[in-house]
DRENPA-3360 file (N, C-alpha, C; in nm, 2 decimals, always signed):
BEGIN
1 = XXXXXXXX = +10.65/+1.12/+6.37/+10.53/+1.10/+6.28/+10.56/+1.01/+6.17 ~ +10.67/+1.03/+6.08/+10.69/+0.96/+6.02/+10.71/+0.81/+6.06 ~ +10.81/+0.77/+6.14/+10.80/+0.65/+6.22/+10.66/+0.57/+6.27 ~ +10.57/+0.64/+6.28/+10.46/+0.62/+6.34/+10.35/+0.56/+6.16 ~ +10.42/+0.66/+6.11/+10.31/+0.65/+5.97/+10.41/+0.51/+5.89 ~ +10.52/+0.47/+5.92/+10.58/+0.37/+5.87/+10.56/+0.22/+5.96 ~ +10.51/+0.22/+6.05/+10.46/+0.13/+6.14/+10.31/+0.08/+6.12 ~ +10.23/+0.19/+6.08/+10.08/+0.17/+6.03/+10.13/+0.08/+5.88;
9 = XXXXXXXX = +10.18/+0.12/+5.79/+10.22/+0.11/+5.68/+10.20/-0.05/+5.69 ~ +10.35/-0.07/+5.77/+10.40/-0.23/+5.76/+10.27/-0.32/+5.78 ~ +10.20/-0.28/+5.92/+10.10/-0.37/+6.04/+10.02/-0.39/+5.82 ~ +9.96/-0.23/+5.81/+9.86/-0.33/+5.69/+9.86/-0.44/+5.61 ~ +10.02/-0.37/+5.53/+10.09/-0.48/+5.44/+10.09/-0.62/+5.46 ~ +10.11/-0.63/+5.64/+10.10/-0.77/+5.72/+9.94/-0.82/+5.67 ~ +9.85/-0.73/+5.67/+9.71/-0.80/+5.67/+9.66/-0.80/+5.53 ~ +9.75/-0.77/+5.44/+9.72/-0.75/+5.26/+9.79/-0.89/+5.19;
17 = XXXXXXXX = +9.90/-0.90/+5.27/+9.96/-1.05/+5.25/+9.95/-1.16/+5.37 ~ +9.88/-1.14/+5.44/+9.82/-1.27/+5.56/+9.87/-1.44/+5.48 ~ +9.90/-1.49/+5.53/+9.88/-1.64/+5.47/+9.82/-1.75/+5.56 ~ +9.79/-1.81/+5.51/+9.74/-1.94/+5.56/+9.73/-2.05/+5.51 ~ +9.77/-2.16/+5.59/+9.74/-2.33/+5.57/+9.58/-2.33/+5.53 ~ +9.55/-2.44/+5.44/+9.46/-2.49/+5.42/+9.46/-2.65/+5.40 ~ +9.43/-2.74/+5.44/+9.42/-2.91/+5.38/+9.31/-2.94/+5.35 ~ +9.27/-2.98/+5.19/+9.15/-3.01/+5.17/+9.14/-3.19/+5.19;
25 = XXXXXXXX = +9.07/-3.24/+5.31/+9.11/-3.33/+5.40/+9.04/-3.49/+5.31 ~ +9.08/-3.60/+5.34/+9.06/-3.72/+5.25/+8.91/-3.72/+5.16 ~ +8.81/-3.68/+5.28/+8.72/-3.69/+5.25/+8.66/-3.57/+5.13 ~ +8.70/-3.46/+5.09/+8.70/-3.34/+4.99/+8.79/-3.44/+4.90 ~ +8.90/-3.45/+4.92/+9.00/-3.51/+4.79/+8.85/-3.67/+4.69 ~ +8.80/-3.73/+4.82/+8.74/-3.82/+4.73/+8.62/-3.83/+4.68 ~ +8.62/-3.72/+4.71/+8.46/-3.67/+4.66/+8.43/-3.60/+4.56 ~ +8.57/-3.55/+4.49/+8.56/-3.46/+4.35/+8.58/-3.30/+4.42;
33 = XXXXXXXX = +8.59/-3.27/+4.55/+8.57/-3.10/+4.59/+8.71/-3.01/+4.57 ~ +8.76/-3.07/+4.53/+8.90/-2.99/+4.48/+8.88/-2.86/+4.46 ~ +8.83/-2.87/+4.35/+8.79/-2.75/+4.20/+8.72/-2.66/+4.30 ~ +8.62/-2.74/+4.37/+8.52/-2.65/+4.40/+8.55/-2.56/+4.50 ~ +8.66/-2.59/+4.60/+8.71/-2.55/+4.69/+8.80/-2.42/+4.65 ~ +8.95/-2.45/+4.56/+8.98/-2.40/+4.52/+8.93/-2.26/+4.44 ~ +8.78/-2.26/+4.38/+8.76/-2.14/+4.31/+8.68/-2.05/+4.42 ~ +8.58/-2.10/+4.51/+8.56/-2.03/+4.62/+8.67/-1.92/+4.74;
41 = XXXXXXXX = +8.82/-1.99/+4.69/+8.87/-1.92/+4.74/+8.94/-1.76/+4.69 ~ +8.99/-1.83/+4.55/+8.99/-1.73/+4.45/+8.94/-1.63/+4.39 ~ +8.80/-1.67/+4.36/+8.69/-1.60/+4.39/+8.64/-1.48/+4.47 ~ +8.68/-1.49/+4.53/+8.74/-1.41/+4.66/+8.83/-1.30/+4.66 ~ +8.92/-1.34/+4.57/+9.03/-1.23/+4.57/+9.17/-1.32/+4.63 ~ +9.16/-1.44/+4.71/+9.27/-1.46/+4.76/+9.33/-1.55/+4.65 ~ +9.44/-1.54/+4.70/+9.59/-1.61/+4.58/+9.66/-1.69/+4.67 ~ +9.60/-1.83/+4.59/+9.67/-1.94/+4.62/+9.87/-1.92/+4.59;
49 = XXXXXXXX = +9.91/-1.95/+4.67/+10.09/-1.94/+4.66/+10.16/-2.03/+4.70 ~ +10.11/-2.18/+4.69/+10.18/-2.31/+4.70/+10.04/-2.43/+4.74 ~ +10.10/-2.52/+4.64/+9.99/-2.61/+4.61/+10.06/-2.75/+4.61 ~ +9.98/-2.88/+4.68/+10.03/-3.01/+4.61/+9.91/-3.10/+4.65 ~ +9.90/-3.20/+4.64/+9.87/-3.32/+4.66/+9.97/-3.43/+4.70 ~ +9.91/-3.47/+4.85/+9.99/-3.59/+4.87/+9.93/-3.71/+4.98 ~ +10.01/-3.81/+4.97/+9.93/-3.89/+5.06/+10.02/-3.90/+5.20 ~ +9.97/-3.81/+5.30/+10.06/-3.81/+5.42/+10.07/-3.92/+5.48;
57 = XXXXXXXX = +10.21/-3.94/+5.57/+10.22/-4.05/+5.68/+10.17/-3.98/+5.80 ~ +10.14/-4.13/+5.88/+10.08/-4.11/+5.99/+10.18/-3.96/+6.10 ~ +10.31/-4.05/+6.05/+10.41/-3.87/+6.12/+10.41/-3.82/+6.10 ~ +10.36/-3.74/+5.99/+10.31/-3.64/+5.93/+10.21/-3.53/+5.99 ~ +10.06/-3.64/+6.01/+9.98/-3.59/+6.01/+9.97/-3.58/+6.18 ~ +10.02/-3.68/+6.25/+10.10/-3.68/+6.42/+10.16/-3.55/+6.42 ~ +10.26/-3.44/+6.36/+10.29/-3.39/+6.42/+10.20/-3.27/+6.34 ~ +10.14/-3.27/+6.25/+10.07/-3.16/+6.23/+9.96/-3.10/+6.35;
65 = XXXXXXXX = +9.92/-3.21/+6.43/+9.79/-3.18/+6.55/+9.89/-3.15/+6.67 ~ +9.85/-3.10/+6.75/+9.89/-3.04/+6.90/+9.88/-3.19/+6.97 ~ +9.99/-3.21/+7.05/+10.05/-3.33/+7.13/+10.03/-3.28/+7.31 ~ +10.00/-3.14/+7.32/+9.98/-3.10/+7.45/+9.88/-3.18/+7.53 ~ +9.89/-3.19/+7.70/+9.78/-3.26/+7.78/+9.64/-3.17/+7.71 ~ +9.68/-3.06/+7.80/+9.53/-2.93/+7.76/+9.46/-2.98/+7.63 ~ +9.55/-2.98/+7.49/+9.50/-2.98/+7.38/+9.41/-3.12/+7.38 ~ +9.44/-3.23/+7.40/+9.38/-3.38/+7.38/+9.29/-3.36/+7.57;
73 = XXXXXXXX = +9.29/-3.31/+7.67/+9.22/-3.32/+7.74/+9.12/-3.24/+7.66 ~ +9.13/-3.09/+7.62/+9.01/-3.03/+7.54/+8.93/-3.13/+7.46 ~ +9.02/-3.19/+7.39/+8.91/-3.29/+7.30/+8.82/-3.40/+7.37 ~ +8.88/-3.44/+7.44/+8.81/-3.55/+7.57/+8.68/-3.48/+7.61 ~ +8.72/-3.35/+7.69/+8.61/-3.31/+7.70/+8.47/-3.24/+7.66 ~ +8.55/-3.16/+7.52/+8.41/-3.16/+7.42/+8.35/-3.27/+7.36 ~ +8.43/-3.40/+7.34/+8.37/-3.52/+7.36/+8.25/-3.59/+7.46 ~ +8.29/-3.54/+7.57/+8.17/-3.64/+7.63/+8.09/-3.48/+7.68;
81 = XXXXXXXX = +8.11/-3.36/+7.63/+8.01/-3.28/+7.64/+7.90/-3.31/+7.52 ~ +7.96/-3.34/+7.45/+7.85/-3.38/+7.29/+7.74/-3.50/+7.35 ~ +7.84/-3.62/+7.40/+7.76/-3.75/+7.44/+7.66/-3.72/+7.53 ~ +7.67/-3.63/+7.59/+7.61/-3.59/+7.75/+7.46/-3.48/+7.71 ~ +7.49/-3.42/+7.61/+7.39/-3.30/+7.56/+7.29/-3.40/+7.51 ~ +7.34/-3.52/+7.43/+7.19/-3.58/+7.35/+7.22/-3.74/+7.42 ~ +7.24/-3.68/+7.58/+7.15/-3.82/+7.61/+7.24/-3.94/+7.64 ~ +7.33/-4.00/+7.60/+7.41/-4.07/+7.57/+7.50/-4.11/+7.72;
89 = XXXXXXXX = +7.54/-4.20/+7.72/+7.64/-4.27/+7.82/+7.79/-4.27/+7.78 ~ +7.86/-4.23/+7.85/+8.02/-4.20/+7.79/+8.07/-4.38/+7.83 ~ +8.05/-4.42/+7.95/+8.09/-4.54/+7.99/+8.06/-4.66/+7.88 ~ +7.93/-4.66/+7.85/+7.83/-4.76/+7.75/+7.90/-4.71/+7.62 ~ +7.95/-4.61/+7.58/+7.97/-4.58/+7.45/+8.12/-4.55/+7.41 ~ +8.21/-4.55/+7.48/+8.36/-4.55/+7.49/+8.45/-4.55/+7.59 ~ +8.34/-4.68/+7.71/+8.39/-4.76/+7.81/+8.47/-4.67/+7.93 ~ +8.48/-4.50/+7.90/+8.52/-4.40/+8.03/+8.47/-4.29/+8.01;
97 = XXXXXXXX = +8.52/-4.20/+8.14/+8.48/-4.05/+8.14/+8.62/-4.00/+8.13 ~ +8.73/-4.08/+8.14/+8.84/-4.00/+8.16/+8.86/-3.88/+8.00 ~ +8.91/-3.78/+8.06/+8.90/-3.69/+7.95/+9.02/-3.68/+7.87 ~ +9.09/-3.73/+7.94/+9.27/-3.75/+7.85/+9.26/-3.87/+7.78 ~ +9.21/-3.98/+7.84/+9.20/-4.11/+7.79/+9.06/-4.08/+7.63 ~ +9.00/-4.02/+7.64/+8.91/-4.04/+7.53/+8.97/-3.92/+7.43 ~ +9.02/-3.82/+7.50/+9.12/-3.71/+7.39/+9.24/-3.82/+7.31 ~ +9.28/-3.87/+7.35/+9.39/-3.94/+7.28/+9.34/-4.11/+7.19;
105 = XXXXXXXX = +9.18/-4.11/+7.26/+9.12/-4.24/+7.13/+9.09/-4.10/+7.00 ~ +9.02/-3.98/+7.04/+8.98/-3.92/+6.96/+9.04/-3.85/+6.82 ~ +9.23/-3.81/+6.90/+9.28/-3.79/+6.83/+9.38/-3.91/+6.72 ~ +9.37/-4.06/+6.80/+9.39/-4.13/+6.68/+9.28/-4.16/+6.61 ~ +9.18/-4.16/+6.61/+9.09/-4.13/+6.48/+9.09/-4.06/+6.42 ~ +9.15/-3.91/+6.43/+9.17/-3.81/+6.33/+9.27/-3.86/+6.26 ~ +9.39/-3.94/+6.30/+9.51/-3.98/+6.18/+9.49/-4.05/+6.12 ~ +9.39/-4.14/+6.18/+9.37/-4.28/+6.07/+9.27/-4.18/+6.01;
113 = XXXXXXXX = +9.18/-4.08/+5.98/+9.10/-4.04/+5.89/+9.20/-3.94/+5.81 ~ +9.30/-3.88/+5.84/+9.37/-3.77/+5.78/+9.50/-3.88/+5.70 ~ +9.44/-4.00/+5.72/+9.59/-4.04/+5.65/+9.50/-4.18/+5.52 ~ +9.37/-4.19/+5.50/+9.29/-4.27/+5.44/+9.27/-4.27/+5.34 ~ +9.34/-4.14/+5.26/+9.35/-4.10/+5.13/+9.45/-4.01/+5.11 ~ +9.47/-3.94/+5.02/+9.55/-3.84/+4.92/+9.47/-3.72/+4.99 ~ +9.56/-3.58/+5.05/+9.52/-3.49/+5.06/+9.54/-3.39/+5.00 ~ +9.49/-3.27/+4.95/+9.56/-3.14/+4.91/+9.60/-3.06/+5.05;
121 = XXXXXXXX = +9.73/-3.02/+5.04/+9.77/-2.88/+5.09/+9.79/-2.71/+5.01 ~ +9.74/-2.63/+5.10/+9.83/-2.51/+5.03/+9.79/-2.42/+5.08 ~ +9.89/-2.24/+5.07/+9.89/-2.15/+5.12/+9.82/-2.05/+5.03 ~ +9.73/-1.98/+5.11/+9.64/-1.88/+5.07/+9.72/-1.75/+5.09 ~ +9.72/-1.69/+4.99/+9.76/-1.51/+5.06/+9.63/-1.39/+5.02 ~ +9.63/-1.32/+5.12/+9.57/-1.23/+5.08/+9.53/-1.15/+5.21 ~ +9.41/-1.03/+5.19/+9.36/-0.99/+5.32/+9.29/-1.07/+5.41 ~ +9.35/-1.03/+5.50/+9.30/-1.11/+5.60/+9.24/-1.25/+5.57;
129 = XXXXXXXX = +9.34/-1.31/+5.53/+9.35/-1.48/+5.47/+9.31/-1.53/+5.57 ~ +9.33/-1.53/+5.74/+9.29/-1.68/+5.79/+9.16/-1.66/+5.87 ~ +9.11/-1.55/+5.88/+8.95/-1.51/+5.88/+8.88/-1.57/+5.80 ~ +8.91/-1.44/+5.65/+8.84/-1.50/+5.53/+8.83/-1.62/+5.49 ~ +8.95/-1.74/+5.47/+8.96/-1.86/+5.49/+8.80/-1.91/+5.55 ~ +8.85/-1.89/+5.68/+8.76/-1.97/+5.79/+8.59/-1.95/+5.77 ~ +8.57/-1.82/+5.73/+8.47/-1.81/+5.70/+8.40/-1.85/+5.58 ~ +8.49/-1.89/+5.51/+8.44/-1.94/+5.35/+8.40/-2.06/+5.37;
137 = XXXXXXXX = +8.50/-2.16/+5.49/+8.50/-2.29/+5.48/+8.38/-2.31/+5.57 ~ +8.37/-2.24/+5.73/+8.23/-2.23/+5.80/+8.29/-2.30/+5.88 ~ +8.16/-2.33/+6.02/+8.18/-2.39/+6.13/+8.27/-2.54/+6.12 ~ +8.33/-2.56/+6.17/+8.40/-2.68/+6.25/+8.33/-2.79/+6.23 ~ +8.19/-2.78/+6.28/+8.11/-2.86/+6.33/+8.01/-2.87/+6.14 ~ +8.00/-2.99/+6.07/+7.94/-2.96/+5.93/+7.78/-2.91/+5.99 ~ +7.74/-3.01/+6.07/+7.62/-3.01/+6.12/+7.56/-2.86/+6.16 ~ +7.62/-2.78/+6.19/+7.63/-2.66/+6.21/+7.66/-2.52/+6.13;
145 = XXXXXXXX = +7.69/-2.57/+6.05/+7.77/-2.49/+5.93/+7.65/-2.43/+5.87 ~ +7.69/-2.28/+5.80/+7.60/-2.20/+5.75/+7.56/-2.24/+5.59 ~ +7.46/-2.26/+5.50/+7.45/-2.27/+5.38/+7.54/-2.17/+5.29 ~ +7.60/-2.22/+5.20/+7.72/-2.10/+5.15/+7.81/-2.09/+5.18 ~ +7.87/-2.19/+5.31/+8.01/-2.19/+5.33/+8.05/-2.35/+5.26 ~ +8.15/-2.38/+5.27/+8.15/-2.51/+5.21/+8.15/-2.66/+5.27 ~ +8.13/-2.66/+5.43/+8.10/-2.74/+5.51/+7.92/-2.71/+5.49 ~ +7.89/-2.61/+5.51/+7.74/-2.58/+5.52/+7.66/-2.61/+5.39;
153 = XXXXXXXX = +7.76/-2.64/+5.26/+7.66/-2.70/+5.17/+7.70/-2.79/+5.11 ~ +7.81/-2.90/+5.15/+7.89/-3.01/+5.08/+7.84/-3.15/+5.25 ~ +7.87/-3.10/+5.38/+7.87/-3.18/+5.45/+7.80/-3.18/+5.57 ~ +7.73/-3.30/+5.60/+7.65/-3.30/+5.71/+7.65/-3.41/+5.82 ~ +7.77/-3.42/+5.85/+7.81/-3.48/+5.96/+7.82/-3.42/+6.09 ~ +7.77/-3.52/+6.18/+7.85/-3.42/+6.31/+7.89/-3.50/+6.41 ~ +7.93/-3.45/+6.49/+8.00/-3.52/+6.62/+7.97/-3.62/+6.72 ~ +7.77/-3.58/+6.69/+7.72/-3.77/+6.77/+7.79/-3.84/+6.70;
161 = XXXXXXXX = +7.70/-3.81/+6.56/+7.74/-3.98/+6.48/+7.86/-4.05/+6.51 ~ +7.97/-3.93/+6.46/+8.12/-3.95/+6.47/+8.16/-4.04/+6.64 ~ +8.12/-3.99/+6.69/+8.17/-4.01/+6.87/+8.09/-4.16/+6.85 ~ +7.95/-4.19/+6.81/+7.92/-4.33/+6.85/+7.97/-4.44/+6.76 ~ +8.03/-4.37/+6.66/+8.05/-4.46/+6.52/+8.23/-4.48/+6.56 ~ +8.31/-4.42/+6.62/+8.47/-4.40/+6.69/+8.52/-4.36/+6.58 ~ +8.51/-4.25/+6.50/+8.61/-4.20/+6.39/+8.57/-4.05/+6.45 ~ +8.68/-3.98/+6.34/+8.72/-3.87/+6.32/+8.56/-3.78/+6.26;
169 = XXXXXXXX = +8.55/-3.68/+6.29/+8.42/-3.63/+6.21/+8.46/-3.58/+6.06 ~ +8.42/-3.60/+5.92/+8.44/-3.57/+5.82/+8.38/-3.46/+5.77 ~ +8.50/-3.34/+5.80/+8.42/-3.19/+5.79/+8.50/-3.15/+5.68 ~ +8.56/-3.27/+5.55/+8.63/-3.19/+5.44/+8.74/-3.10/+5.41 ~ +8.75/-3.02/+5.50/+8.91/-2.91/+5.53/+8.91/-2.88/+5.65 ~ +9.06/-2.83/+5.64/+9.12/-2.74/+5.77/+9.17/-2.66/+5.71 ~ +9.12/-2.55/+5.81/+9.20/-2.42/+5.81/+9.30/-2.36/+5.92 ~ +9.38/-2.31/+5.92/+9.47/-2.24/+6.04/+9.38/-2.14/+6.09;
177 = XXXXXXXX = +9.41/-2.16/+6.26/+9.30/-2.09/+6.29/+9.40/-1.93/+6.39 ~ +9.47/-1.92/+6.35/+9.58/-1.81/+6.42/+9.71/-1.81/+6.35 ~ +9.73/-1.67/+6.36/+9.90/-1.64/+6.28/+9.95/-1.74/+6.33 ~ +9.97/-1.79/+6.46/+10.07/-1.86/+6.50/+10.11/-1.98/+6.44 ~ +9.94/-2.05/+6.44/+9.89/-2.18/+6.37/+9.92/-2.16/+6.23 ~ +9.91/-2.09/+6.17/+9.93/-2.05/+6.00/+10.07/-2.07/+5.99 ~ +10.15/-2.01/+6.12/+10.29/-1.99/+6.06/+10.36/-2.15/+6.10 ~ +10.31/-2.22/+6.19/+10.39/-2.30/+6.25/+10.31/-2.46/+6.11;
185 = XXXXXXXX = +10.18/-2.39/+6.09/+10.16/-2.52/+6.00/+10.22/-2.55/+5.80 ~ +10.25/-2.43/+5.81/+10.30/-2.40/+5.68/+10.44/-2.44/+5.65 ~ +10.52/-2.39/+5.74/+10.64/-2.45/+5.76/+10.61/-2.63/+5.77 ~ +10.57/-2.64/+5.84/+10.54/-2.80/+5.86/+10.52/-2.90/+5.69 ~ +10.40/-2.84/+5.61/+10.41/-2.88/+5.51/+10.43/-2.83/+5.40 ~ +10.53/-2.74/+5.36/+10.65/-2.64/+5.26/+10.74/-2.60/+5.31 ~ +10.81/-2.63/+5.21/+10.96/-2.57/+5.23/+10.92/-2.45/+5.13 ~ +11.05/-2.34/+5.19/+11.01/-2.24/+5.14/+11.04/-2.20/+4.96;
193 = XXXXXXXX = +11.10/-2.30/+4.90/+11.13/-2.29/+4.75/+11.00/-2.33/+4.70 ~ +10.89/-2.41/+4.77/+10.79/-2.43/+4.74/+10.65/-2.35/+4.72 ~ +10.69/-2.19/+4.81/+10.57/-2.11/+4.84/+10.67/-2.04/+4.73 ~ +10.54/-1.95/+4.65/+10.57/-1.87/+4.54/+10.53/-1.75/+4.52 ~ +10.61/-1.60/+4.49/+10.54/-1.48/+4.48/+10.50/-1.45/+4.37 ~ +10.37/-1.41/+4.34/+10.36/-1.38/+4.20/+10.25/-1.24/+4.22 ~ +10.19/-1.17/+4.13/+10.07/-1.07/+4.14/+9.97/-1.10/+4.10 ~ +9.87/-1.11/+4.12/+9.73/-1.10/+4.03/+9.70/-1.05/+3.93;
201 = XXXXXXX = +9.62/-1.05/+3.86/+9.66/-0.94/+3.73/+9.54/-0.81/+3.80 ~ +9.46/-0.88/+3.89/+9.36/-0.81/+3.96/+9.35/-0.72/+4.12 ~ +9.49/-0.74/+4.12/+9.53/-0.69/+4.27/+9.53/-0.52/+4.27 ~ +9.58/-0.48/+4.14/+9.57/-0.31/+4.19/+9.41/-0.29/+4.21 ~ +9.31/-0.35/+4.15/+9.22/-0.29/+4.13/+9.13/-0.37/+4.27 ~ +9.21/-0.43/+4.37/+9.14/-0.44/+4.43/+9.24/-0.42/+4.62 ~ +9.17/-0.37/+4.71/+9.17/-0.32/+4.84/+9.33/-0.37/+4.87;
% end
């Protein structure tokens, strides 16, 4: 029993201190959304615990994205599922259907957009940080994003434009979207003298 009650214990503590990656992406950095971003999350209850601004290299932001076939075929083909829904010719509009071949134009557009300015990084902790994160920040897609999240009321881009225009879509942040992703992207940009423990002055009094 006890064993059992020390196992519950730990799993919560896991989900009381959750962390996660966030990059507030070129396009948030040049737009003034810093502040804005930052206090929405705070706001919140969650505690920022490592912070910078920097201007990434392209290797940087190369090894931040998944290099797998699957991963850049996925992209390929929610790509020409977008072009295909409203109408559009994949051939006429980025010369194939191959779905690896347009995953990998797609994903160099993301580095030439993730590398076109100064980005903020930093790690969130709190309950269930890479939920609450995601939900703050809203759908993926701006065009789709709920009013109140901060894609849903800062950005209104979406994925035609982007796919006919050949860039990256400008959805202002990323968030980690899985412990895994949280753990593997954090390491990526901090070292750990960088991430910081500190208390809130408002943490007993809250969940």
């Amino acid at each position: 029993m006890e064993l059992l009650e020390t196992s519950r214990f730990i799993f919560f503590m896991n989900h009381k201190q959750e962390r996660t990656l966030v990059l507030l992406k070129p396009d948030g950095v040049l737009r003034g959304l810093i502040g804005e971003c930052l206090h929405r999350f705070e706001q919140r209850g969650l505690k920022i615990i490592a912070l910078k601004m920097i201007r990434p290299s392209r290797e940087q932001i190369d090894n931040h994205y998944p290099k797998t076939d699957a991963w850049i075929e996925r992209l390929g083909e929610k790509t020409l599922g977008n072009l295909e829904k409203y109408g559009y010719d994949p051939i006429k509009e980025l010369g194939t259907t191959d779905k690896k071949k347009i995953g990998e134009d797609v994903r160099a557009w993301i580095i030439d957009y993730m590398t076109m300015a100064p980005i903020v990084a930093l790690v969130v902790e709190g309950v269930h940080a890479i939920d609450m994160i995601r939900k703050i920040v809203g759908a993926t897609l701006p065009v789709f994003a709920e009013m109140g999240t901060i894609r849903g009321d800062f950005s209104v881009d979406s994925p035609t434009v982007a796919n006919l225009e050949k860039r990256s879509i400008y959805n202002l942040i990323h968030a980690s979207e899985t412990p895994e992703e949280a753990a593997h992207e954090i390491a990526h940009w901090f070292t750990q003298e960088e991430i910081h423990d500190y208390k809130r002055t408002e943490e007993n009094l809250m969940p």
